[in-house]
Biotite code that builds the C-alpha atoms (Angstrom):
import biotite.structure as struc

atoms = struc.array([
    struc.Atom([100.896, -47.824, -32.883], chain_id="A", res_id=1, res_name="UNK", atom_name="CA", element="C"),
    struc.Atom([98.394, -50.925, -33.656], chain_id="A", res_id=2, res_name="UNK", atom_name="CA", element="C"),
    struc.Atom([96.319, -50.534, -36.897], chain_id="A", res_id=3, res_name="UNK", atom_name="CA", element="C"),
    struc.Atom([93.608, -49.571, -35.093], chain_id="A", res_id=4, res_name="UNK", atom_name="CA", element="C"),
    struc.Atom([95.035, -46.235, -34.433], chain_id="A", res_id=5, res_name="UNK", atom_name="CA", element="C"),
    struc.Atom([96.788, -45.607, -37.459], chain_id="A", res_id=6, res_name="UNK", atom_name="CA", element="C"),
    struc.Atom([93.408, -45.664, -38.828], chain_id="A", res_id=7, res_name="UNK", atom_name="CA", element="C"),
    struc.Atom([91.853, -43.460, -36.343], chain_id="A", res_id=8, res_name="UNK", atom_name="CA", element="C"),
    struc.Atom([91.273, -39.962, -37.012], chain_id="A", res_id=9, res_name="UNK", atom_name="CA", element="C"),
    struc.Atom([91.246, -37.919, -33.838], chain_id="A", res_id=10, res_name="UNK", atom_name="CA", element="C"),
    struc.Atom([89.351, -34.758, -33.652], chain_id="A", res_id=11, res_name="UNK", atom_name="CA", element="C"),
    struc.Atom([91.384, -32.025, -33.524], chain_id="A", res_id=12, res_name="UNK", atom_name="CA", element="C"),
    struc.Atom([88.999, -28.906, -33.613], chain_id="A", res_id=13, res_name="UNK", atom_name="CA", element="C"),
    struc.Atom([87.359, -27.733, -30.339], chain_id="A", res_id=14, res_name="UNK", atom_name="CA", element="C"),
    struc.Atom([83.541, -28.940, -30.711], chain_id="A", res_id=15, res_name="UNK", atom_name="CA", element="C"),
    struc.Atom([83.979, -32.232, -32.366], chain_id="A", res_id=16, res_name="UNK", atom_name="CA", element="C"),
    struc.Atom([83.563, -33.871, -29.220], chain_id="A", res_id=17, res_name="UNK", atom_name="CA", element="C"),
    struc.Atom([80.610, -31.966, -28.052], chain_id="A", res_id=18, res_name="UNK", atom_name="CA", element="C"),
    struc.Atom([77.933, -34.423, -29.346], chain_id="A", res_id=19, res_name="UNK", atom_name="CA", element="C"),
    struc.Atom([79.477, -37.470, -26.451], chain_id="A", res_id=20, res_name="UNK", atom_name="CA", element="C"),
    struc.Atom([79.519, -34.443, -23.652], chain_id="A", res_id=21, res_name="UNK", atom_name="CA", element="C"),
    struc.Atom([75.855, -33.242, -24.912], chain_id="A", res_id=22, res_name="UNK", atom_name="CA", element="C"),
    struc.Atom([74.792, -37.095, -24.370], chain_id="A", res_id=23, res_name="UNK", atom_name="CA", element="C"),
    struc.Atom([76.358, -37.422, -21.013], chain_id="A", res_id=24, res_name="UNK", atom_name="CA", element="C"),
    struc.Atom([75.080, -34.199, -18.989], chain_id="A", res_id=25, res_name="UNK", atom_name="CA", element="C"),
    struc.Atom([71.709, -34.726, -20.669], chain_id="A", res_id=26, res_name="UNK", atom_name="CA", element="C"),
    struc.Atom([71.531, -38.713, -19.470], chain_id="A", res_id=27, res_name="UNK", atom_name="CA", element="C"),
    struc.Atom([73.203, -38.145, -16.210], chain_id="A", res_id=28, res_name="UNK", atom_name="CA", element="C"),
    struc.Atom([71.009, -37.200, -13.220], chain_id="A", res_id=29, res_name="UNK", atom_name="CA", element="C"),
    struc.Atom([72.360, -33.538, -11.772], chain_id="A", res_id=30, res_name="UNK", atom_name="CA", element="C"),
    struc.Atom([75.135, -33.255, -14.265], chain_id="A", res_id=31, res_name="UNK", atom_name="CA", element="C"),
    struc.Atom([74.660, -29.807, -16.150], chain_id="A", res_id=32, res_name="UNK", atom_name="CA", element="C"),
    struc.Atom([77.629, -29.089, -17.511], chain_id="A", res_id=33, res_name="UNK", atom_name="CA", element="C"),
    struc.Atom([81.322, -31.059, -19.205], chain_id="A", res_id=34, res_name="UNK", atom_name="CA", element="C"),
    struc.Atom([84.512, -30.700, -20.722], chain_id="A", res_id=35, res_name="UNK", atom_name="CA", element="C"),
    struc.Atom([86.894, -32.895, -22.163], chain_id="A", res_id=36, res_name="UNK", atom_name="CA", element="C"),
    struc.Atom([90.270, -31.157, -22.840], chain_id="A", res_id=37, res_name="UNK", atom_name="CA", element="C"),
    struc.Atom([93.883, -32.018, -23.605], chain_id="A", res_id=38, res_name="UNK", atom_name="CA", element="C"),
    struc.Atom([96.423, -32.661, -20.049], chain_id="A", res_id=39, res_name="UNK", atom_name="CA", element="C"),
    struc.Atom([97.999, -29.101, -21.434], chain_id="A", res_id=40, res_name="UNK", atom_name="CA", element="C"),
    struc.Atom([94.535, -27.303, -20.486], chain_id="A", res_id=41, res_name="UNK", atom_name="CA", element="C"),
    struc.Atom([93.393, -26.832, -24.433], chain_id="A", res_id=42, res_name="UNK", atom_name="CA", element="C"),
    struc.Atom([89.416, -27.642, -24.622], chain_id="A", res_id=43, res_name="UNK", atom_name="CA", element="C"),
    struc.Atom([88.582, -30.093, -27.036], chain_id="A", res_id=44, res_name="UNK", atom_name="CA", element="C"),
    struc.Atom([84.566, -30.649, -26.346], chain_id="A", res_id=45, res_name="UNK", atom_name="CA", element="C"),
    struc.Atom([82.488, -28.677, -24.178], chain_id="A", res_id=46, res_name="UNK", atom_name="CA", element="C"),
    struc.Atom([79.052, -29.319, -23.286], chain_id="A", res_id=47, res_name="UNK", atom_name="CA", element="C"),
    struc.Atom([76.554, -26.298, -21.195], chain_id="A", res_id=48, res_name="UNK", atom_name="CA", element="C"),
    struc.Atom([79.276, -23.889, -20.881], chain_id="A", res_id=49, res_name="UNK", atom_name="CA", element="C"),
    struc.Atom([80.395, -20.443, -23.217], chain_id="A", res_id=50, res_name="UNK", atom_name="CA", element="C"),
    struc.Atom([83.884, -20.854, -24.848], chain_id="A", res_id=51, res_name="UNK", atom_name="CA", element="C"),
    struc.Atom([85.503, -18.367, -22.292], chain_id="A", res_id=52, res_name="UNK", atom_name="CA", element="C"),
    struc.Atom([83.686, -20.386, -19.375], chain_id="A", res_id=53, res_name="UNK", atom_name="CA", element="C"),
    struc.Atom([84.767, -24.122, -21.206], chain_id="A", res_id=54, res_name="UNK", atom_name="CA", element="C"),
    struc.Atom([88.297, -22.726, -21.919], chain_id="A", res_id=55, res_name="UNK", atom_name="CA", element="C"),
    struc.Atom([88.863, -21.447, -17.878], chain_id="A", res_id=56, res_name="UNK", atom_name="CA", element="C"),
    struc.Atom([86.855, -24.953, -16.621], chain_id="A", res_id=57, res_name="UNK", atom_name="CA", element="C"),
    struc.Atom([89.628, -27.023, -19.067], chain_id="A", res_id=58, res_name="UNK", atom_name="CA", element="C"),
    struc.Atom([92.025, -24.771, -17.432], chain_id="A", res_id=59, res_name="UNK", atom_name="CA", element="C"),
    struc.Atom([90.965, -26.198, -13.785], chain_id="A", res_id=60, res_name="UNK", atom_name="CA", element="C"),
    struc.Atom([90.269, -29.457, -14.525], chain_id="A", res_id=61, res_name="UNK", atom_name="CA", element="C"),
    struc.Atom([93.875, -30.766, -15.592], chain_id="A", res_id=62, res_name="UNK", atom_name="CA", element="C"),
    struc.Atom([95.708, -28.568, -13.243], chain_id="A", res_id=63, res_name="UNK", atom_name="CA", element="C"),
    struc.Atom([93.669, -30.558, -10.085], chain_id="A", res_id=64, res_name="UNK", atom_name="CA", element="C"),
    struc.Atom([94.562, -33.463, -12.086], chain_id="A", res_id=65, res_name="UNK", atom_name="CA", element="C"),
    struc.Atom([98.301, -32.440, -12.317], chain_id="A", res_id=66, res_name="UNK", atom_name="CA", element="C"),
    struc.Atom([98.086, -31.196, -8.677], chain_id="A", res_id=67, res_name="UNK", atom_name="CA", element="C"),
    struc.Atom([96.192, -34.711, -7.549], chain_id="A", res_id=68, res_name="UNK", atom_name="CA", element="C"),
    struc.Atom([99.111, -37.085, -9.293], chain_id="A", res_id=69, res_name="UNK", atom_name="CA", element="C"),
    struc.Atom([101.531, -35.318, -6.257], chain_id="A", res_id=70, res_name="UNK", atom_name="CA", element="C"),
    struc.Atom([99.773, -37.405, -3.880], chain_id="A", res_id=71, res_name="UNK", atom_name="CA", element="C"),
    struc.Atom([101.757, -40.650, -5.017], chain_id="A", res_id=72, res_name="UNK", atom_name="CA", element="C"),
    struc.Atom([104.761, -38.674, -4.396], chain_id="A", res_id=73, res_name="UNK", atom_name="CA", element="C"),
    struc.Atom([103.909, -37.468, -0.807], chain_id="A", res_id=74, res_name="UNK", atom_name="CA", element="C"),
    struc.Atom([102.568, -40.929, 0.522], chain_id="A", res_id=75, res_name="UNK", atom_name="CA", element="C"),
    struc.Atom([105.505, -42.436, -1.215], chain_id="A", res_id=76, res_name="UNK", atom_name="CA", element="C"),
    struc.Atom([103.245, -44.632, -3.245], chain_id="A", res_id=77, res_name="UNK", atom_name="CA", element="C"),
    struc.Atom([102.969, -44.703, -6.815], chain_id="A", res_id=78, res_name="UNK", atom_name="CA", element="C"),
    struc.Atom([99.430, -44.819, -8.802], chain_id="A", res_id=79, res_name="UNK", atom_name="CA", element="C"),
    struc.Atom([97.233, -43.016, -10.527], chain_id="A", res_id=80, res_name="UNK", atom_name="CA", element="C"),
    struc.Atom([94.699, -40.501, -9.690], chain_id="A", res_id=81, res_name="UNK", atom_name="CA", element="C"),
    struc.Atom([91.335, -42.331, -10.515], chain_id="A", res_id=82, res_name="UNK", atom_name="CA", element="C"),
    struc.Atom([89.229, -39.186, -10.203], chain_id="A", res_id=83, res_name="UNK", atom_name="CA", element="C"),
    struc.Atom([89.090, -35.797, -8.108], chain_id="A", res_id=84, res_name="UNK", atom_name="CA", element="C"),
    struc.Atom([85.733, -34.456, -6.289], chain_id="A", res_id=85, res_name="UNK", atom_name="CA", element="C"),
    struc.Atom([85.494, -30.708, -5.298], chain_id="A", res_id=86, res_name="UNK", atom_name="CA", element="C"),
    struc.Atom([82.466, -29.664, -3.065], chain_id="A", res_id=87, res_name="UNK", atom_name="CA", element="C"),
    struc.Atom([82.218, -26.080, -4.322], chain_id="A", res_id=88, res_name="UNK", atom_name="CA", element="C"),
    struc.Atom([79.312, -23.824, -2.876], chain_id="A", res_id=89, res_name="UNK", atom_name="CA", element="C"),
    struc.Atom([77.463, -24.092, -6.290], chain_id="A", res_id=90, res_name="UNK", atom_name="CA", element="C"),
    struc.Atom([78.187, -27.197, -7.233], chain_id="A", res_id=91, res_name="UNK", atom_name="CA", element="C"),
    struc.Atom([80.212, -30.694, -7.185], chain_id="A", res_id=92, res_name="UNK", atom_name="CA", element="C"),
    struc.Atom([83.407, -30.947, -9.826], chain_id="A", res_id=93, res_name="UNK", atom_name="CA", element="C"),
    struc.Atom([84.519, -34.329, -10.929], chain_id="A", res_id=94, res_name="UNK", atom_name="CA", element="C"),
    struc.Atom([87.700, -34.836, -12.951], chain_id="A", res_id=95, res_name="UNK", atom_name="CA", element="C"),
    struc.Atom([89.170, -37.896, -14.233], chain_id="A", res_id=96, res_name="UNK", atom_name="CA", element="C"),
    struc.Atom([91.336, -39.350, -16.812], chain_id="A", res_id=97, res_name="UNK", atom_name="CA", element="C"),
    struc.Atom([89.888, -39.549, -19.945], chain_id="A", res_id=98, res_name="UNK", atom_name="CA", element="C"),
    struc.Atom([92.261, -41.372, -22.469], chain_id="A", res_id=99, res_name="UNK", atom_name="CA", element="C"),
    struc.Atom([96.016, -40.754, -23.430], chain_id="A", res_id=100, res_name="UNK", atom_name="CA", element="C"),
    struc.Atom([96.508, -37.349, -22.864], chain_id="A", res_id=101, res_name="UNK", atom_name="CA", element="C"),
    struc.Atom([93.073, -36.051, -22.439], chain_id="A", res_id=102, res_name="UNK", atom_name="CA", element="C"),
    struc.Atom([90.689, -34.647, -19.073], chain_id="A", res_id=103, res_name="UNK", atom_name="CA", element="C"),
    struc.Atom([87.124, -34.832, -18.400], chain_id="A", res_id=104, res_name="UNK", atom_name="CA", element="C"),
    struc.Atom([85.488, -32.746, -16.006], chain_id="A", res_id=105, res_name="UNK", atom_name="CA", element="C"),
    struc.Atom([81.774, -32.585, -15.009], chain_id="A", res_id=106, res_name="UNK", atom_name="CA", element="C"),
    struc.Atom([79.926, -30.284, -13.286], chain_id="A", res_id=107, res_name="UNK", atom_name="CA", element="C"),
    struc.Atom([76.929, -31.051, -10.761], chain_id="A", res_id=108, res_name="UNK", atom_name="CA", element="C"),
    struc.Atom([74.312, -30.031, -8.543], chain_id="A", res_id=109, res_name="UNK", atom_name="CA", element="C"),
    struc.Atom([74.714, -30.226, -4.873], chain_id="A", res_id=110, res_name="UNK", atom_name="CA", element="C"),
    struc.Atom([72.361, -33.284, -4.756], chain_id="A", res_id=111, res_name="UNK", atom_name="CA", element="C"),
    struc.Atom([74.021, -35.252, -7.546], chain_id="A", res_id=112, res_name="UNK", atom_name="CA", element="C"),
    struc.Atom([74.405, -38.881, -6.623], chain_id="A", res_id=113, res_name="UNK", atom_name="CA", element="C"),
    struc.Atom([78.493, -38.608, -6.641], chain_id="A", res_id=114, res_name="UNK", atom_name="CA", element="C"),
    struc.Atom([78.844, -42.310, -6.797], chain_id="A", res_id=115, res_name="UNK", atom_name="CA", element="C"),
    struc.Atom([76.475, -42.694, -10.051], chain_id="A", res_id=116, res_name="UNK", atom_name="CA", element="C"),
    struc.Atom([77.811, -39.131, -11.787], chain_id="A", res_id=117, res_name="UNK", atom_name="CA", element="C"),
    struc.Atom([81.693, -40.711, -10.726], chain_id="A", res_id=118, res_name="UNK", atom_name="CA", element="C"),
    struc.Atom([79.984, -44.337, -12.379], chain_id="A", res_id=119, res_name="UNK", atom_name="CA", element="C"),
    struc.Atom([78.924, -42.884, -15.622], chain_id="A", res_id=120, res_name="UNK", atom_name="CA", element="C"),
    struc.Atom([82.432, -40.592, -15.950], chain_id="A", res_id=121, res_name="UNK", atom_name="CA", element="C"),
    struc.Atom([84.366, -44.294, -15.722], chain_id="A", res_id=122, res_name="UNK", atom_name="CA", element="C"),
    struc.Atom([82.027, -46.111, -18.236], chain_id="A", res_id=123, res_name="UNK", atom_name="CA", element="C"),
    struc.Atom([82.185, -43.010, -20.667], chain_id="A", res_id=124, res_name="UNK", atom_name="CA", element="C"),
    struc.Atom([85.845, -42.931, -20.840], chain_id="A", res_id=125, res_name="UNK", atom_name="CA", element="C"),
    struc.Atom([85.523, -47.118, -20.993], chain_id="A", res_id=126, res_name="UNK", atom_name="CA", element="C"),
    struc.Atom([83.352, -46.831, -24.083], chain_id="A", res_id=127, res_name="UNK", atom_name="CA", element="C"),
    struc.Atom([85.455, -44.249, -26.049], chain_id="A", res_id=128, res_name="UNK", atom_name="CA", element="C"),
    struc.Atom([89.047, -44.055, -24.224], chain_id="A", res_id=129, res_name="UNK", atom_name="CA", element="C"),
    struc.Atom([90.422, -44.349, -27.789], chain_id="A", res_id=130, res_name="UNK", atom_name="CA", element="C"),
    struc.Atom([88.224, -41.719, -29.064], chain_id="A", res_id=131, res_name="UNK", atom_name="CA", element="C"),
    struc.Atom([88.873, -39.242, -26.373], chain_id="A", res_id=132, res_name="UNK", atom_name="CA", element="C"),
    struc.Atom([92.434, -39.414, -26.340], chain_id="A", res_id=133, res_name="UNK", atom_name="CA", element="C"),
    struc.Atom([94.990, -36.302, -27.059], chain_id="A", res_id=134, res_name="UNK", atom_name="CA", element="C"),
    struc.Atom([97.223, -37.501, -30.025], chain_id="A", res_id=135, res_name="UNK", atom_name="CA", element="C"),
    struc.Atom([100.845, -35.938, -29.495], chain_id="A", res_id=136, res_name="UNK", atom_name="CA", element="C"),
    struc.Atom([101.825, -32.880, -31.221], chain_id="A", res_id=137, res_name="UNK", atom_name="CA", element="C"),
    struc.Atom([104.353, -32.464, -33.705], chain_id="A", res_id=138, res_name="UNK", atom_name="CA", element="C"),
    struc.Atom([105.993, -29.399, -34.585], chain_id="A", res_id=139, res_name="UNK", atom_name="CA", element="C"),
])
């Protein structure tokens, strides 16, 4: 661990996040909704969802991530899963990686620009990669 992160609180309370989600949906064209939450499904920041509705989307979002890392192993070619796009009825679902340990997932109208929502998911996690990471639990 480098100094930086020794000295680097990370939120560990659901909510604490919520302020960076609240920013994003509200700056990004079509984006209405977000969650950040650990690769184990827990929600740590939620953004234009209920707690029940944020829990079950934190739920979804790392098991398509989980489910989307297979995809190295049936090509036969490692990498890593840069993000995942669902075209749902109601709306578009992006996920990506979103620091050590951690999800993001943002919900979007139909007529979202994909490539600028998908954009502003990469330079968020940019910015704050160290701020949105999972730390590991102890017991």
């Amino acid at each position: 661990m480098n100094s930086d992160e020794a000295d680097f609180v990370f939120p560990s309370e659901p909510g604490q996040l919520d302020w960076i989600l609240e920013s994003f949906v509200e700056r990004v064209p079509g984006a209405f909704c977000a969650v950040l939450a650990s690769g184990d499904g827990v929600r740590r920041g939620t953004h234009g969802l209920d707690t029940d509705s944020a829990d079950h989307l934190s739920a979804i979002v790392t098991g398509l991530r989980s489910l989307a890392k297979g995809v190295g192993k049936v090509t036969g070619t490692p990498g890593q899963v840069r993000q995942v796009v669902v075209e749902h009825d109601s709306a578009l679902l992006f996920v990506s990686a979103a620091g050590r340990g951690s999800v993001l997932g943002v919900l979007a109208d139909h007529d979202a620009d994909a490539n600028v929502v998908g954009h502003e998911m990469a330079a968020l996690v940019t910015s704050l990669r160290e701020h949105l990471g999972t730390p590991v639990r102890t017991a």
